[in-house]
HTML snippet that shows the backbone in 3Dmol.js (N, CA, C, O; Angstrom):
<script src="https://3Dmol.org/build/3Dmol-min.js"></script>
<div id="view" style="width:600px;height:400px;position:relative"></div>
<script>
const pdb = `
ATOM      1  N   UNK A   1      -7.537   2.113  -2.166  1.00  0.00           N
ATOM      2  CA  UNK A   1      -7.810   3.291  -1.365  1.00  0.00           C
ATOM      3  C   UNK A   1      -7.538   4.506  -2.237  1.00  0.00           C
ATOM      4  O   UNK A   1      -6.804   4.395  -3.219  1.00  0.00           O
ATOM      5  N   UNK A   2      -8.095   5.640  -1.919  1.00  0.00           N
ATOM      6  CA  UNK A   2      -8.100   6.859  -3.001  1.00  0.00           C
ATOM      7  C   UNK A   2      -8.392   7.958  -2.086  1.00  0.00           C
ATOM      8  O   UNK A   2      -8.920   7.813  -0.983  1.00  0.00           O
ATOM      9  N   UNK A   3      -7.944   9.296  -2.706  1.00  0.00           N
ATOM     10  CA  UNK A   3      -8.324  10.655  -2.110  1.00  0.00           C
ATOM     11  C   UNK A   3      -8.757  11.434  -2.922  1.00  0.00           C
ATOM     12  O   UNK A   3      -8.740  12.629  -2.628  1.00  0.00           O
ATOM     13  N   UNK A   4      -9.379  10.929  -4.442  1.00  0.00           N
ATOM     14  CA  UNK A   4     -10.177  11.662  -5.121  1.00  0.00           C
ATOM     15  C   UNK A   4      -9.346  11.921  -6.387  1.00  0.00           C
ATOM     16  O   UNK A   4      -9.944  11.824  -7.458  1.00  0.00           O
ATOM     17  N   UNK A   5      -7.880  12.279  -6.400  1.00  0.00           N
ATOM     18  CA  UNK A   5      -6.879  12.341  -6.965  1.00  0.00           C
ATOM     19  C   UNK A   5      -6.500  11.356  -7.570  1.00  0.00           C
ATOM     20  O   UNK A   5      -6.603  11.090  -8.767  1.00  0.00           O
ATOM     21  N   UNK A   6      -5.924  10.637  -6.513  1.00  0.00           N
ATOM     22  CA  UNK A   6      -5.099   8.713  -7.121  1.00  0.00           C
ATOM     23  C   UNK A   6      -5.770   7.649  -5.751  1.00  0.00           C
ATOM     24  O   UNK A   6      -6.071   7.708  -4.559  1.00  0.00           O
ATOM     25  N   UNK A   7      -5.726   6.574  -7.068  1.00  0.00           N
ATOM     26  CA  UNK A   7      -6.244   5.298  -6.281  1.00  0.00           C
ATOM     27  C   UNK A   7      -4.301   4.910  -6.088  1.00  0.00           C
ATOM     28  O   UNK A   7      -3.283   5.063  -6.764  1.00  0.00           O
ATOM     29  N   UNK A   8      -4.679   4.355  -4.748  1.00  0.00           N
ATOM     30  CA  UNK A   8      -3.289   3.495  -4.128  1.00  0.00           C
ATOM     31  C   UNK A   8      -3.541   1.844  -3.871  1.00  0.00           C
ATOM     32  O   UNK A   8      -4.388   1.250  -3.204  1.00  0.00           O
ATOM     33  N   UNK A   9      -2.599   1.453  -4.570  1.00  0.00           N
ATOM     34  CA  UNK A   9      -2.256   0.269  -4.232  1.00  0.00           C
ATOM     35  C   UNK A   9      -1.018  -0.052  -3.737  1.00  0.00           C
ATOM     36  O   UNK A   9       0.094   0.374  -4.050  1.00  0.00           O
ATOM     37  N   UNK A  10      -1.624  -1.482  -2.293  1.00  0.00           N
ATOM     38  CA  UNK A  10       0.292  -1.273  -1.838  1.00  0.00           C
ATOM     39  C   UNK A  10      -0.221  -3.237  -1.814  1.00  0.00           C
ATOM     40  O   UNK A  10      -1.249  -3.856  -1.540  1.00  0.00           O
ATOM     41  N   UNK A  11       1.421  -3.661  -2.348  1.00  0.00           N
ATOM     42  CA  UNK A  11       0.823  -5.205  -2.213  1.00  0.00           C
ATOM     43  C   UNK A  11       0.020  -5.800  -3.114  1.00  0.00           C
ATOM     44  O   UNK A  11      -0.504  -5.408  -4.157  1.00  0.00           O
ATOM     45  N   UNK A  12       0.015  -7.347  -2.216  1.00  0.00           N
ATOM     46  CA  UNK A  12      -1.147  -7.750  -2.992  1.00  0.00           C
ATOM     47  C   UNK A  12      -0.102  -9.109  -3.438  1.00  0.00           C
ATOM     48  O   UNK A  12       1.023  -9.497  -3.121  1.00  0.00           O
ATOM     49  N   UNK A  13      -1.256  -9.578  -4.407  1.00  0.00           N
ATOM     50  CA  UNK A  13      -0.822 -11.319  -4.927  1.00  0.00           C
ATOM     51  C   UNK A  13      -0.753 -11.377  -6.254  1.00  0.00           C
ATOM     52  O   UNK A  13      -1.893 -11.188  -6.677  1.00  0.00           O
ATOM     53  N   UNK A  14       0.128 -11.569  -7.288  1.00  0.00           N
ATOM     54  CA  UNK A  14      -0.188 -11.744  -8.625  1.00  0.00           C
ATOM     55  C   UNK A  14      -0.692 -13.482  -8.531  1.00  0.00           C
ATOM     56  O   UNK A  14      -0.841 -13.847  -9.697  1.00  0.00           O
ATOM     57  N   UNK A  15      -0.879 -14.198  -7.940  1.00  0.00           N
ATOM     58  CA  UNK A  15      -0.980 -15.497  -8.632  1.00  0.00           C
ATOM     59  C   UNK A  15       0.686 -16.531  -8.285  1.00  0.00           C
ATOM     60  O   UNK A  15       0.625 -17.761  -8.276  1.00  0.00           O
ATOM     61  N   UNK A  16       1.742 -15.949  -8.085  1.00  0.00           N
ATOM     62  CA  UNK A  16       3.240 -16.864  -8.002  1.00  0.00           C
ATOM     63  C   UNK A  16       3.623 -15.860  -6.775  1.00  0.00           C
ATOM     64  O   UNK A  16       4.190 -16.352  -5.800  1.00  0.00           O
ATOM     65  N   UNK A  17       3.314 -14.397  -6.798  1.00  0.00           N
ATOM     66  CA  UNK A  17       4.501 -14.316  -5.695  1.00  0.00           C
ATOM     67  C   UNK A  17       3.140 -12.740  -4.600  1.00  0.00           C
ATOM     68  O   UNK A  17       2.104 -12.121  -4.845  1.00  0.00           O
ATOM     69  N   UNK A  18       3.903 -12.831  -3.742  1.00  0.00           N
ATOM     70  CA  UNK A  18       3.560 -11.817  -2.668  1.00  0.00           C
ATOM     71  C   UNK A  18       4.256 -10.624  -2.880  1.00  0.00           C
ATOM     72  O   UNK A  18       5.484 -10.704  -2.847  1.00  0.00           O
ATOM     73  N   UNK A  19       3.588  -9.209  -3.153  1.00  0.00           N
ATOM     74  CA  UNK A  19       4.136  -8.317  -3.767  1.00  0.00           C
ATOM     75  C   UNK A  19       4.332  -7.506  -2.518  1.00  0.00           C
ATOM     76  O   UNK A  19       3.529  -7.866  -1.657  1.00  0.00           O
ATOM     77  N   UNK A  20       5.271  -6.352  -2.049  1.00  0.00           N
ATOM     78  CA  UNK A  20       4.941  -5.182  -1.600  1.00  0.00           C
ATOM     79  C   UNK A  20       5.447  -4.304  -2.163  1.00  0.00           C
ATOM     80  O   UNK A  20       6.562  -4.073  -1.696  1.00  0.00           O
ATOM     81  N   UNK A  21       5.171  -3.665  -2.973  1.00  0.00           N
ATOM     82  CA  UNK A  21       5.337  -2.447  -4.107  1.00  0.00           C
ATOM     83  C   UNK A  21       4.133  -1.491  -3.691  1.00  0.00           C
ATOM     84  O   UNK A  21       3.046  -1.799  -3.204  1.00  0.00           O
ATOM     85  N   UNK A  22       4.561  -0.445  -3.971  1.00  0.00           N
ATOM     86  CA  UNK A  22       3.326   0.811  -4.070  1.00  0.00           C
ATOM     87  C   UNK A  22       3.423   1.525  -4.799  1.00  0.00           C
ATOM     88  O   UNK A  22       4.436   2.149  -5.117  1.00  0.00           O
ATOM     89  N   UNK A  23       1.754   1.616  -5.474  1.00  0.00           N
ATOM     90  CA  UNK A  23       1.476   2.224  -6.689  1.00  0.00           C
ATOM     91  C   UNK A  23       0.394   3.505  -6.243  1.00  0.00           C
ATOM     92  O   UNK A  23      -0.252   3.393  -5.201  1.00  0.00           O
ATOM     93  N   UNK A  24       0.266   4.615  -7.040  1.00  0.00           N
ATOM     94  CA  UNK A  24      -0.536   5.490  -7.655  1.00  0.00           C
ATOM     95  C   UNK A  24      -1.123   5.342  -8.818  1.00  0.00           C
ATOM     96  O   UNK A  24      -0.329   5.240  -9.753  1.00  0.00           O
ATOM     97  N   UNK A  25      -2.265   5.295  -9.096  1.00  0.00           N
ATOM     98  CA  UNK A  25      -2.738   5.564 -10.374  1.00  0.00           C
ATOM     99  C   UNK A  25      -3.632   6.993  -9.989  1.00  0.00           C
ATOM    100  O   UNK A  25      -4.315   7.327  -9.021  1.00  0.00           O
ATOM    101  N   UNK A  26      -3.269   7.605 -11.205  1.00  0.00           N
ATOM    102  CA  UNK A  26      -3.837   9.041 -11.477  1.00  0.00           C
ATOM    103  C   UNK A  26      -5.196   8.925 -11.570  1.00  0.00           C
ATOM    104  O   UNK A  26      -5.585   7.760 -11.650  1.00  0.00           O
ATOM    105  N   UNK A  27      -5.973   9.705 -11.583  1.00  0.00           N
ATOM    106  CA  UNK A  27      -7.804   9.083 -11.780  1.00  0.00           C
ATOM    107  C   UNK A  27      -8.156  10.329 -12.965  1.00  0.00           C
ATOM    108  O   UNK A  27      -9.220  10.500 -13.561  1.00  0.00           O
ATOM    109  N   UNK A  28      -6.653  11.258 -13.094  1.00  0.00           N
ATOM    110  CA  UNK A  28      -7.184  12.003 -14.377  1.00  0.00           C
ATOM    111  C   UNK A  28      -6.168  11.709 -15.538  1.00  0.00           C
ATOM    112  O   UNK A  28      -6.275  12.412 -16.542  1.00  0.00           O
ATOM    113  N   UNK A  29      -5.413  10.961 -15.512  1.00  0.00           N
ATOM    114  CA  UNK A  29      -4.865  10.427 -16.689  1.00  0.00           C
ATOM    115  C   UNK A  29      -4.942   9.075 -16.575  1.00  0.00           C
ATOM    116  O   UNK A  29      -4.707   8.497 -17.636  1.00  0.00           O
ATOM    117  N   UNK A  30      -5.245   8.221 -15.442  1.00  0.00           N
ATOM    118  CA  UNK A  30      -5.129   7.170 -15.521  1.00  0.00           C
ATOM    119  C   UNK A  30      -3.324   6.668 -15.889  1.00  0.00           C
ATOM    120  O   UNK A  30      -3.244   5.997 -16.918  1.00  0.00           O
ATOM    121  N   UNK A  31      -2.334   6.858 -15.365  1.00  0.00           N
ATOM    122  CA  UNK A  31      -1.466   6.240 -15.702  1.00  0.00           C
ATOM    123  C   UNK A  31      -0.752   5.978 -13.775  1.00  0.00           C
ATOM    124  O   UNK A  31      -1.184   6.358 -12.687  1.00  0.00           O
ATOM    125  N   UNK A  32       0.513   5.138 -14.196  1.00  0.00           N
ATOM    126  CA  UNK A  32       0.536   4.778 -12.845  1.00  0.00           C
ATOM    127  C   UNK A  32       2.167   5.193 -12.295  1.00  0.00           C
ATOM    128  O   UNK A  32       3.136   5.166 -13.054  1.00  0.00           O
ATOM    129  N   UNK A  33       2.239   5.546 -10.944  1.00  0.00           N
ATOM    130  CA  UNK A  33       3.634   5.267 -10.424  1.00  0.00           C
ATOM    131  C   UNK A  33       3.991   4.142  -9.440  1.00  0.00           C
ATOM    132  O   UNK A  33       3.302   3.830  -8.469  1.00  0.00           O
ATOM    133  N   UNK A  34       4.791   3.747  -9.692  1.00  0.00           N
ATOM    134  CA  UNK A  34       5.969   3.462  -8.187  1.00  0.00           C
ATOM    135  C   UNK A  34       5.564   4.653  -7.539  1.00  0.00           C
ATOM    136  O   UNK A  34       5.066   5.646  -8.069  1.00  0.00           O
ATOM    137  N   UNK A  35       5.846   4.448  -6.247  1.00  0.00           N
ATOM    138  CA  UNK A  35       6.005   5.343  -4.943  1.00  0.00           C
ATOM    139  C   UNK A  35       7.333   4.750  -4.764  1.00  0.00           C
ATOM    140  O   UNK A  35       7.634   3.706  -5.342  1.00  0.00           O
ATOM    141  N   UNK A  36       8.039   5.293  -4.084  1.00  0.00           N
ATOM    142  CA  UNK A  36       9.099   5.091  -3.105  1.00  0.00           C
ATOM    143  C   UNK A  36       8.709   4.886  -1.580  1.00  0.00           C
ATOM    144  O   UNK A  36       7.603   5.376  -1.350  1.00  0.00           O
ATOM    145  N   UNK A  37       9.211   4.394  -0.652  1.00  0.00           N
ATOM    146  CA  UNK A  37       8.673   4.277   0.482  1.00  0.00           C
ATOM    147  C   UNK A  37      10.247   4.527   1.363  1.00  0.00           C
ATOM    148  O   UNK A  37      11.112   3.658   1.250  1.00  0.00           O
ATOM    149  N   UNK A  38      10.452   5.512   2.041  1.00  0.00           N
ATOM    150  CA  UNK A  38      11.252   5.657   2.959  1.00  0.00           C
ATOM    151  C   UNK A  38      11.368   4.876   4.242  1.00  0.00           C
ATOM    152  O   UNK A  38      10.200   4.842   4.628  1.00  0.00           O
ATOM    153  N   UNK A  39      12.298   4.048   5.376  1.00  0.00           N
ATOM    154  CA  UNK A  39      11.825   3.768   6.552  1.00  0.00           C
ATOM    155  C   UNK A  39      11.487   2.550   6.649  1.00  0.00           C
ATOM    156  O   UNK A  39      12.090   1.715   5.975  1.00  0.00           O
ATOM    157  N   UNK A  40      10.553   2.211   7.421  1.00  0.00           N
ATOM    158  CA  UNK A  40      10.137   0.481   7.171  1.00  0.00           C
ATOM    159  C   UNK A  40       9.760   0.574   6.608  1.00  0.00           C
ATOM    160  O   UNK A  40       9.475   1.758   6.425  1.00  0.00           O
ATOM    161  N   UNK A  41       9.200  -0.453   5.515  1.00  0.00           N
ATOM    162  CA  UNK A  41       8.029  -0.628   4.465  1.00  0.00           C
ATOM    163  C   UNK A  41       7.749  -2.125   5.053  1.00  0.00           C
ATOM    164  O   UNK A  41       8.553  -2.853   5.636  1.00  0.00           O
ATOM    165  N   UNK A  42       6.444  -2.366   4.750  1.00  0.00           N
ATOM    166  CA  UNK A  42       5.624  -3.617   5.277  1.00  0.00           C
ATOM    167  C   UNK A  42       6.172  -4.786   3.893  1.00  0.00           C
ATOM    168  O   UNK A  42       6.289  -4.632   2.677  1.00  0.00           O
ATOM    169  N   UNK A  43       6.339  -5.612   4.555  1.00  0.00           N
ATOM    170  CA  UNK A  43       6.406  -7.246   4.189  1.00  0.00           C
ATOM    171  C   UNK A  43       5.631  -7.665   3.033  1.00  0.00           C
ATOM    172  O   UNK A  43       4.430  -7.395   3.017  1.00  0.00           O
ATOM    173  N   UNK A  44       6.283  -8.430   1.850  1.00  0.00           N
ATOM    174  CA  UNK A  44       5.189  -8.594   1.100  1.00  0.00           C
ATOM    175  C   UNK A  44       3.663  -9.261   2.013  1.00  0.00           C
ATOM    176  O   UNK A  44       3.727  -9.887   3.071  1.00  0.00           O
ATOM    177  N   UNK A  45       2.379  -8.917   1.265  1.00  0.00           N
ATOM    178  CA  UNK A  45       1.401  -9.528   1.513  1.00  0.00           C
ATOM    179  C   UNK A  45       0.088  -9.151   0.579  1.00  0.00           C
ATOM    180  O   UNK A  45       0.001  -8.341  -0.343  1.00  0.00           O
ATOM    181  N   UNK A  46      -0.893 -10.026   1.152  1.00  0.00           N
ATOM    182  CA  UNK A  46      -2.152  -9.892   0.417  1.00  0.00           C
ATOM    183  C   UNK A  46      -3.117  -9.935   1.933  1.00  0.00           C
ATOM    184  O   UNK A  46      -2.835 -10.171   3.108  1.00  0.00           O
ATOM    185  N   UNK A  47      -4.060  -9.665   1.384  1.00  0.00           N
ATOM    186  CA  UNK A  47      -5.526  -9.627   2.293  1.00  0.00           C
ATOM    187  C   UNK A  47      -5.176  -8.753   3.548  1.00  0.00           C
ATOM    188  O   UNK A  47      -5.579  -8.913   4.700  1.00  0.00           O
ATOM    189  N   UNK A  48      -4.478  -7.958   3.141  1.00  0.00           N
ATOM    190  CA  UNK A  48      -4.582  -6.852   4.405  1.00  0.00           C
ATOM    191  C   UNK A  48      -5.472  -5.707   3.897  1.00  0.00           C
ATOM    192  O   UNK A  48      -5.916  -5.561   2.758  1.00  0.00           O
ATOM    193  N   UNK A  49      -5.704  -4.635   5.376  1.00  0.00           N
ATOM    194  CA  UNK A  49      -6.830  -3.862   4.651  1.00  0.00           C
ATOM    195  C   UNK A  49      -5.966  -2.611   5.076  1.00  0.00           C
ATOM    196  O   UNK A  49      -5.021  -2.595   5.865  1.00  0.00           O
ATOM    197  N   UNK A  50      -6.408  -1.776   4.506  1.00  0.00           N
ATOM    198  CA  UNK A  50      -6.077  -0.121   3.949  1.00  0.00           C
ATOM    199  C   UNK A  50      -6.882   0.742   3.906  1.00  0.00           C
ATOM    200  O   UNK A  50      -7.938   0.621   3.284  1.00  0.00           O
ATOM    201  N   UNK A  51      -6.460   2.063   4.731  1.00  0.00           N
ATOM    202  CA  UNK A  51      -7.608   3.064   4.786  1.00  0.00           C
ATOM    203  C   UNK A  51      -6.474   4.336   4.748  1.00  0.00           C
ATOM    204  O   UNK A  51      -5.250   4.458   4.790  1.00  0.00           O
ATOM    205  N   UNK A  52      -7.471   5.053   4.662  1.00  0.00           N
ATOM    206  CA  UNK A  52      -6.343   6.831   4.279  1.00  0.00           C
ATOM    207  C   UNK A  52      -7.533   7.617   5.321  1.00  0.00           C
ATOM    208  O   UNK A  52      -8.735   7.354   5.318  1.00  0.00           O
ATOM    209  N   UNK A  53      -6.732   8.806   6.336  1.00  0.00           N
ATOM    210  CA  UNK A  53      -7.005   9.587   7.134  1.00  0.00           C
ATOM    211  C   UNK A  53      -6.055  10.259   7.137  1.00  0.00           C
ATOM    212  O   UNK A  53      -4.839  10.079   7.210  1.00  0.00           O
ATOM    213  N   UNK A  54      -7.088  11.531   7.002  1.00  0.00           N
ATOM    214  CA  UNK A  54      -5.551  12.798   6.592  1.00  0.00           C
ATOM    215  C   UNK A  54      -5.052  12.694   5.765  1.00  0.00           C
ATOM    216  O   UNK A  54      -5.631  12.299   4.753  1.00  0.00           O
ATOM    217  N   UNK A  55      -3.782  12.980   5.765  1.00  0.00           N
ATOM    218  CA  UNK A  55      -2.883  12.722   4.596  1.00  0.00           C
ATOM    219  C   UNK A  55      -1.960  11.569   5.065  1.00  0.00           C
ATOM    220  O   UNK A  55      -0.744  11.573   4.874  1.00  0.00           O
ATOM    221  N   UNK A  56      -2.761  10.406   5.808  1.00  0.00           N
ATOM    222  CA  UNK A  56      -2.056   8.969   5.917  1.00  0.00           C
ATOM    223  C   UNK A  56      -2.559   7.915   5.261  1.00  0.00           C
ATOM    224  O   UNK A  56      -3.693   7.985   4.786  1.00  0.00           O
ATOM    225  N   UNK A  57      -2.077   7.206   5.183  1.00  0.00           N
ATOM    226  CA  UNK A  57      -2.556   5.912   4.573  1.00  0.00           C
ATOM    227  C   UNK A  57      -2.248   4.887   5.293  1.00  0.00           C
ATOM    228  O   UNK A  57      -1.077   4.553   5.110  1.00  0.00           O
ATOM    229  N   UNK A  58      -2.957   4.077   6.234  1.00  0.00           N
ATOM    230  CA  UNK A  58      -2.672   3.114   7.587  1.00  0.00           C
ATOM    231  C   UNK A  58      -3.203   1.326   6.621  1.00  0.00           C
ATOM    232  O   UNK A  58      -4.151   1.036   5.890  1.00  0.00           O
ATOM    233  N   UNK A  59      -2.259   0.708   7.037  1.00  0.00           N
ATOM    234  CA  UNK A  59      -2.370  -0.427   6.414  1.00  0.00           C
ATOM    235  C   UNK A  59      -2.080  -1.088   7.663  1.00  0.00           C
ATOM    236  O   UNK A  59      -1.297  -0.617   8.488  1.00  0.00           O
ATOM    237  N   UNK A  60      -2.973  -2.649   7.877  1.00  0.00           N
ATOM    238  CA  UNK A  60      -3.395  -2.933   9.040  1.00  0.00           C
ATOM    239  C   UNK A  60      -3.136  -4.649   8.519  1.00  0.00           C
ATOM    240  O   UNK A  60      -3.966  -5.044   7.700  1.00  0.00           O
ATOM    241  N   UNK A  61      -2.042  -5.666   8.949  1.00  0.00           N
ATOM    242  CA  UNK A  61      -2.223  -7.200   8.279  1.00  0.00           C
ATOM    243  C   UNK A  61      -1.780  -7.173   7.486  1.00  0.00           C
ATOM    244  O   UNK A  61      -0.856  -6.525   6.993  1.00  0.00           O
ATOM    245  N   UNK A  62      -2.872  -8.475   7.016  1.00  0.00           N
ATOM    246  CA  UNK A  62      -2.729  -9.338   5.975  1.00  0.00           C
ATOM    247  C   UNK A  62      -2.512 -11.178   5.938  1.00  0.00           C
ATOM    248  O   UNK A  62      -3.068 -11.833   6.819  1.00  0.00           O
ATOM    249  N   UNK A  63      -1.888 -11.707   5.135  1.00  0.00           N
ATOM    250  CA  UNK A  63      -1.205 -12.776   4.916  1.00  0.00           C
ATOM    251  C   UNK A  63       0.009 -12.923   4.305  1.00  0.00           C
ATOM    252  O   UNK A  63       0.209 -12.285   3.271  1.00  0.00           O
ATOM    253  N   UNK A  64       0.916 -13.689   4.772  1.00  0.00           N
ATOM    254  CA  UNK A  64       2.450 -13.496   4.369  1.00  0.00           C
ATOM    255  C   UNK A  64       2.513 -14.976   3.240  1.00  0.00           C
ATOM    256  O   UNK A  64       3.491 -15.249   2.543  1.00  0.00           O
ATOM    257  N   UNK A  65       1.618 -15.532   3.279  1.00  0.00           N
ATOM    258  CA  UNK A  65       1.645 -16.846   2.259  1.00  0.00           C
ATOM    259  C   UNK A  65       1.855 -18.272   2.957  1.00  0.00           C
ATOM    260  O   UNK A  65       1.582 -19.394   2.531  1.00  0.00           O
ATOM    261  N   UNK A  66       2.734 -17.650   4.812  1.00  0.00           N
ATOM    262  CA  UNK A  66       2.455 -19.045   5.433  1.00  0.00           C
ATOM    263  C   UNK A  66       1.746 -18.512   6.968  1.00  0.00           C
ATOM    264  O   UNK A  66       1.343 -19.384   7.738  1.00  0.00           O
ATOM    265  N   UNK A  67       1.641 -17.245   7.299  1.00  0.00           N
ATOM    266  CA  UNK A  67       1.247 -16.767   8.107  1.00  0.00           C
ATOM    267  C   UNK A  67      -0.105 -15.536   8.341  1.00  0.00           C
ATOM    268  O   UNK A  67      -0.591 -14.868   7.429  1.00  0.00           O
ATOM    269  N   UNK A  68      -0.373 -15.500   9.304  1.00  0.00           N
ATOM    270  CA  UNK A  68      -1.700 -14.050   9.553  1.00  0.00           C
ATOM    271  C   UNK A  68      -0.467 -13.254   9.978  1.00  0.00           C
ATOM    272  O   UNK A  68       0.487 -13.647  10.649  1.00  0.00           O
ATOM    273  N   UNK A  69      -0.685 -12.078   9.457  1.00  0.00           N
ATOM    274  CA  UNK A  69      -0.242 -10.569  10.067  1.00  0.00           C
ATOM    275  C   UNK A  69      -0.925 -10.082  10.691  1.00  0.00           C
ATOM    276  O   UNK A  69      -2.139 -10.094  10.489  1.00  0.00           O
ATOM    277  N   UNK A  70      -0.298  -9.436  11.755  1.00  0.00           N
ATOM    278  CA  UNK A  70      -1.027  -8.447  12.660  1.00  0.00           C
ATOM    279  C   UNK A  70      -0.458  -7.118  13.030  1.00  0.00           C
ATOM    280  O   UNK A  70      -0.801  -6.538  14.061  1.00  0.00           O
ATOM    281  N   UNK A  71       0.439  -6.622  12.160  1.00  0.00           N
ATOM    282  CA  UNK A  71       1.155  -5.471  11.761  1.00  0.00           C
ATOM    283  C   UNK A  71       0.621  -3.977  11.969  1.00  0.00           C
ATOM    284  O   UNK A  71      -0.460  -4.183  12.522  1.00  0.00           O
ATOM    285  N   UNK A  72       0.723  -2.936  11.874  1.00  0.00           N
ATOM    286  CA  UNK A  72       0.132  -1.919  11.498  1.00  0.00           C
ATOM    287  C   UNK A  72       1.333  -1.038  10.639  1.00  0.00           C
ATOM    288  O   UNK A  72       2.498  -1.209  10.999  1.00  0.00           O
ATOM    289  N   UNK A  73       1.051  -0.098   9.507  1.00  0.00           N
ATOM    290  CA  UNK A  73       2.294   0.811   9.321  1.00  0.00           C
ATOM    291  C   UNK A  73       1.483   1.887   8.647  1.00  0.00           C
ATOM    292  O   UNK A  73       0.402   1.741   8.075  1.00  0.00           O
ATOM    293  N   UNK A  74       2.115   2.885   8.793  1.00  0.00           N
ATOM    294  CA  UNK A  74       1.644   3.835   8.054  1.00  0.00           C
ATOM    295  C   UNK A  74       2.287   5.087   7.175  1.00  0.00           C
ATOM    296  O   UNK A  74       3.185   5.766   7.674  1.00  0.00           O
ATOM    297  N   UNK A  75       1.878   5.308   6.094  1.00  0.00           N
ATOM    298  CA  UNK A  75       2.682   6.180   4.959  1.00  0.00           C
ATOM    299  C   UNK A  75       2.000   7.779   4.768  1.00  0.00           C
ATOM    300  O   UNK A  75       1.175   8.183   3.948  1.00  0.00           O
ATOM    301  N   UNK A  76       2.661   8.439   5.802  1.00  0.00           N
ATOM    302  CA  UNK A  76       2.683  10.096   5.256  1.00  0.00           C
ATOM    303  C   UNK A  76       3.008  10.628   3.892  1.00  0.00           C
ATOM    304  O   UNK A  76       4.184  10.790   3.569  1.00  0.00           O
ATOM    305  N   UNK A  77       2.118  10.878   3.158  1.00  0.00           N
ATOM    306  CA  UNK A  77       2.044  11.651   1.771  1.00  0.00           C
ATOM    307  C   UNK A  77       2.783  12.657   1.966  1.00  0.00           C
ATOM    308  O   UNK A  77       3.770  12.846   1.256  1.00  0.00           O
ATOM    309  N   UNK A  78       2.378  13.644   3.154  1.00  0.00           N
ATOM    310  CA  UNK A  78       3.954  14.917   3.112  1.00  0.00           C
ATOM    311  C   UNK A  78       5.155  14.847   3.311  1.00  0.00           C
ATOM    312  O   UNK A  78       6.046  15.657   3.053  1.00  0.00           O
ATOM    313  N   UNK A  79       5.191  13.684   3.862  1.00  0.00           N
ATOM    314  CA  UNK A  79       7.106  13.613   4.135  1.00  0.00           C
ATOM    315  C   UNK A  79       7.658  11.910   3.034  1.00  0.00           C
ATOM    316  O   UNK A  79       8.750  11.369   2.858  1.00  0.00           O
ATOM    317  N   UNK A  80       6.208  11.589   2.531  1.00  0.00           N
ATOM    318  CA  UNK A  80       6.929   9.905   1.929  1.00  0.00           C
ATOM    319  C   UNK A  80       7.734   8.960   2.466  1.00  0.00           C
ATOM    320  O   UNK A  80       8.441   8.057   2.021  1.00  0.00           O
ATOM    321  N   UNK A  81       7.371   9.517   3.847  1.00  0.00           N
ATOM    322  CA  UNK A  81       7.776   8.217   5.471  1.00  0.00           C
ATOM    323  C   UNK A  81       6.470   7.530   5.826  1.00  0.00           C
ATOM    324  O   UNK A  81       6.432   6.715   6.748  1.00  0.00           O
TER     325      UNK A  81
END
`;
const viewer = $3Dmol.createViewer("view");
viewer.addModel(pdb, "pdb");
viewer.setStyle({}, {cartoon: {color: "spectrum"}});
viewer.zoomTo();
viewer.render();
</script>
């Protein structure tokens, strides 16, 4: 997901483990951060989907590696809750 600025990644699967980390990559330097995530942060997973409205970013699922998610959470860019 992206706002023109930075592509976001939250999650995801390397291949051994279920990640939930969140990243920025810059789209004008191309380099990347950690985010911090204040509050709940969602469960590792993969195959969930992600969309940005406003200045949110709503993440919806996934798979936990033995289960379906049916979760919702969402991350405010102005406050980093």
């Amino acid at each position: 997901v992206g706002d023109g600025k930075f592509l976001y990644i939250q999650g995801g699967y390397d291949g051994l483990e279920r990640k939930d980390d969140f990243f920025a990559c810059s789209l004008d330097t191309y380099t990347w951060t950690q985010l911090a995530c204040m509050g709940n942060a969602p469960s590792p997973r993969y195959f969930h989907s992600c969309v940005m409205y406003g200045s949110k970013l709503f993440l919806y699922g996934g798979y936990s590696g033995s289960q379906r998610l049916s979760d919702m959470y969402a991350y405010d860019f102005e406050t980093n809750h």
